[in-house]
C-alpha positions as CSV (number, residue, x, y, z in Angstrom):
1,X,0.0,0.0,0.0
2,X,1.6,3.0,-1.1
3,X,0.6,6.5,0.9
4,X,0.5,9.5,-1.1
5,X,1.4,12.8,0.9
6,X,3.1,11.0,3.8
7,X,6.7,11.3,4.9
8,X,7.1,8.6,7.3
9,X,9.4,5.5,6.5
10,X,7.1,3.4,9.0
11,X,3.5,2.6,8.8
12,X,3.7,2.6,12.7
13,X,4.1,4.4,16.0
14,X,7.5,2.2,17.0
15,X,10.6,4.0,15.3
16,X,13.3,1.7,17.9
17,X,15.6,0.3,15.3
18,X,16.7,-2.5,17.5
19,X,12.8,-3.5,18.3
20,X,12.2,-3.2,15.2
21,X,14.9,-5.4,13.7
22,X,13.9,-8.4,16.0
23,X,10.2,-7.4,15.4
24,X,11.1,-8.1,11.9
25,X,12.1,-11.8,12.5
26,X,10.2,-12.8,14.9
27,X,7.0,-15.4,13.6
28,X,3.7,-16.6,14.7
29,X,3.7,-17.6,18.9
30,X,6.9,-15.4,19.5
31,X,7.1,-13.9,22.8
32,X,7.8,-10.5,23.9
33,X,8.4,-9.2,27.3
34,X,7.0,-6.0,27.9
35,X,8.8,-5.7,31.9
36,X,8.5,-3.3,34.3
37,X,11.3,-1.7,36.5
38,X,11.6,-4.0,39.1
39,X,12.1,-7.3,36.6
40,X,14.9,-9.3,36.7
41,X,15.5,-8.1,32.8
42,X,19.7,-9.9,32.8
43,X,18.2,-13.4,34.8
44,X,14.8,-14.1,33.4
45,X,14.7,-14.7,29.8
46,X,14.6,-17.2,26.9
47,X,18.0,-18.4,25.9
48,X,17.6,-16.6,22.0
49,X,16.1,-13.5,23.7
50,X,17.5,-10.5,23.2
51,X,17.6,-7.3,25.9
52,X,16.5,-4.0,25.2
53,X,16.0,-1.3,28.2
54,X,14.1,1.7,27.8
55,X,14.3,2.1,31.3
56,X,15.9,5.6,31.2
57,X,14.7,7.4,34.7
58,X,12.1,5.8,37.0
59,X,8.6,5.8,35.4
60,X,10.5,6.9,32.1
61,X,9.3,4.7,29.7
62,X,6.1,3.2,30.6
63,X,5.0,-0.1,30.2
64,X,1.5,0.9,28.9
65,X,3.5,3.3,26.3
66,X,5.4,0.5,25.0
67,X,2.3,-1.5,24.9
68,X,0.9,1.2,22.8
69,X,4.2,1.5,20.0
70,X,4.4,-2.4,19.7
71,X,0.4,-2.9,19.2
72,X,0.5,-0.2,15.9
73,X,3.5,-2.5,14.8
74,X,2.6,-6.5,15.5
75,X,-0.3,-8.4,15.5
76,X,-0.9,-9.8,18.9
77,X,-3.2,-12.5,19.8
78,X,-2.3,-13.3,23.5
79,X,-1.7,-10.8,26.5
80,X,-0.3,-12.6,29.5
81,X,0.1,-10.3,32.8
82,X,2.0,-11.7,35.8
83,X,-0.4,-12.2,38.9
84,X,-0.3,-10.7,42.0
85,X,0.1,-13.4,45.1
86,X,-3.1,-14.1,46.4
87,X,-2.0,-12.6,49.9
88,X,-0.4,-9.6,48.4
89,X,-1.8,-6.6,50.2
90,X,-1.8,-3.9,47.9
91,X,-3.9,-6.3,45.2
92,X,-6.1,-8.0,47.6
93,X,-9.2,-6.1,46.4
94,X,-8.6,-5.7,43.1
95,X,-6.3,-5.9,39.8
96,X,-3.6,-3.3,39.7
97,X,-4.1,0.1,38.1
98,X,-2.0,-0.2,35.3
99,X,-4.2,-3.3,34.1
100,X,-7.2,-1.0,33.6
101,X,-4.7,1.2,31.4
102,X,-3.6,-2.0,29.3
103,X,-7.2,-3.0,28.8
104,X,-8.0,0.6,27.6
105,X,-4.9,0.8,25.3
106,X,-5.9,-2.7,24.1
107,X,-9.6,-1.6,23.1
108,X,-8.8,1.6,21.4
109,X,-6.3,-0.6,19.4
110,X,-9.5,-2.4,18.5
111,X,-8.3,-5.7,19.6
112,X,-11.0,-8.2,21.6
113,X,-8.0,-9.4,24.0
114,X,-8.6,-10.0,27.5
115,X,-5.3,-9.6,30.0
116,X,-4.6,-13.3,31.2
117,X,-2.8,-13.8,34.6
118,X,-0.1,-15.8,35.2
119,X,0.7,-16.8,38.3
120,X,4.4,-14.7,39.2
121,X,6.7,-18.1,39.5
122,X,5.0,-19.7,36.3
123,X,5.2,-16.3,34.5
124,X,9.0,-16.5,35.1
125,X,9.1,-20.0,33.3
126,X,7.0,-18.6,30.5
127,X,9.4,-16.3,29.7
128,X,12.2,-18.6,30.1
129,X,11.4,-20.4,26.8
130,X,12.9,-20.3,23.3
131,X,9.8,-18.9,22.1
132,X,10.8,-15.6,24.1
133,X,12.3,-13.3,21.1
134,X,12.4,-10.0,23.1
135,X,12.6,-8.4,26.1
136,X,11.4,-4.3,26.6
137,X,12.9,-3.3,30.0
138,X,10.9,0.0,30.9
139,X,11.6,2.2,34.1
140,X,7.7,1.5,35.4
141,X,7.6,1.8,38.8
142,X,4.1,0.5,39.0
143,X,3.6,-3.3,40.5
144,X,2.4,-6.4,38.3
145,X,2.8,-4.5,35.2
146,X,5.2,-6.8,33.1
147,X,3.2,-8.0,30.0
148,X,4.3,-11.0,28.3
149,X,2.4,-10.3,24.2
150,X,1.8,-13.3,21.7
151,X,2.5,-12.7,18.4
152,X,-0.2,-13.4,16.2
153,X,-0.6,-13.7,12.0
154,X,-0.9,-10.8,9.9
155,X,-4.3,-10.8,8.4
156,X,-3.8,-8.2,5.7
């Protein structure tokens, strides 16, 4: 599809060369990490998987913001969020914020995808597999908000 009067390169938000180059040969049921400030980026990952931190000051870049690039980018057909211990005490009554921002960024991007916990330990081992491509280490200071996206096929 060629666009008249346009002068971006990209058809998308994410301009990261580096995301973008592993983006690029990455297939069907490849993983990306989308992890927060406090996750063990160097430790827990997939033995191809390669690192990528964005995490420049705390809070500085966001999880939900690079939810936001990668979704105008990929196709995604899984979202996978790590879940909170049941006796956590800041989760006890309900989901963490930043899951009510996913969800929204996730329905503006038109895409019927519910968030689907994982408990933390069994999230870790998720990760851990060959399928896991990519790693986005943000500065998000915010609890429970790694995202672990499924990359699904490209219908058009």
């Amino acid at each position: 599809m060629i666009r008249k009067n346009s002068r971006d390169m990209l058809k998308h938000k994410l301009i990261h060369p580096k995301i973008n180059e592993v983006l690029g040969r990455a297939g069907h049921h490849a993983k990306i990490l989308i992890a927060d400030g406090n996750y063990p980026a160097s430790s827990k990952k997939g033995p191809c998987a390669e690192l990528v931190s964005l995490n420049l000051a705390p809070g500085v870049v966001s999880c939900a913001q690079v939810l936001e690039a990668l979704l105008s980018a990929v196709p995604i057909d899984r979202v996978n969020t790590m879940m909170y211990p049941p006796d956590d005490p800041y989760t006890l009554d309900s989901d963490p914020p930043c899951w009510d921002e996913f969800r929204q960024i996730l329905r503006a991007a038109g895409l019927p995808l519910a968030l689907e916990p994982i408990d933390k330990w069994d999230f870790y081992k998720a990760v851990e597999t060959s399928d896991h491509v990519l790693t986005i280490q943000t500065g998000d200071q915010q609890r429970f908000a790694n995202l672990l996206l499924s990359i699904g096929v490209r219908l058009d």
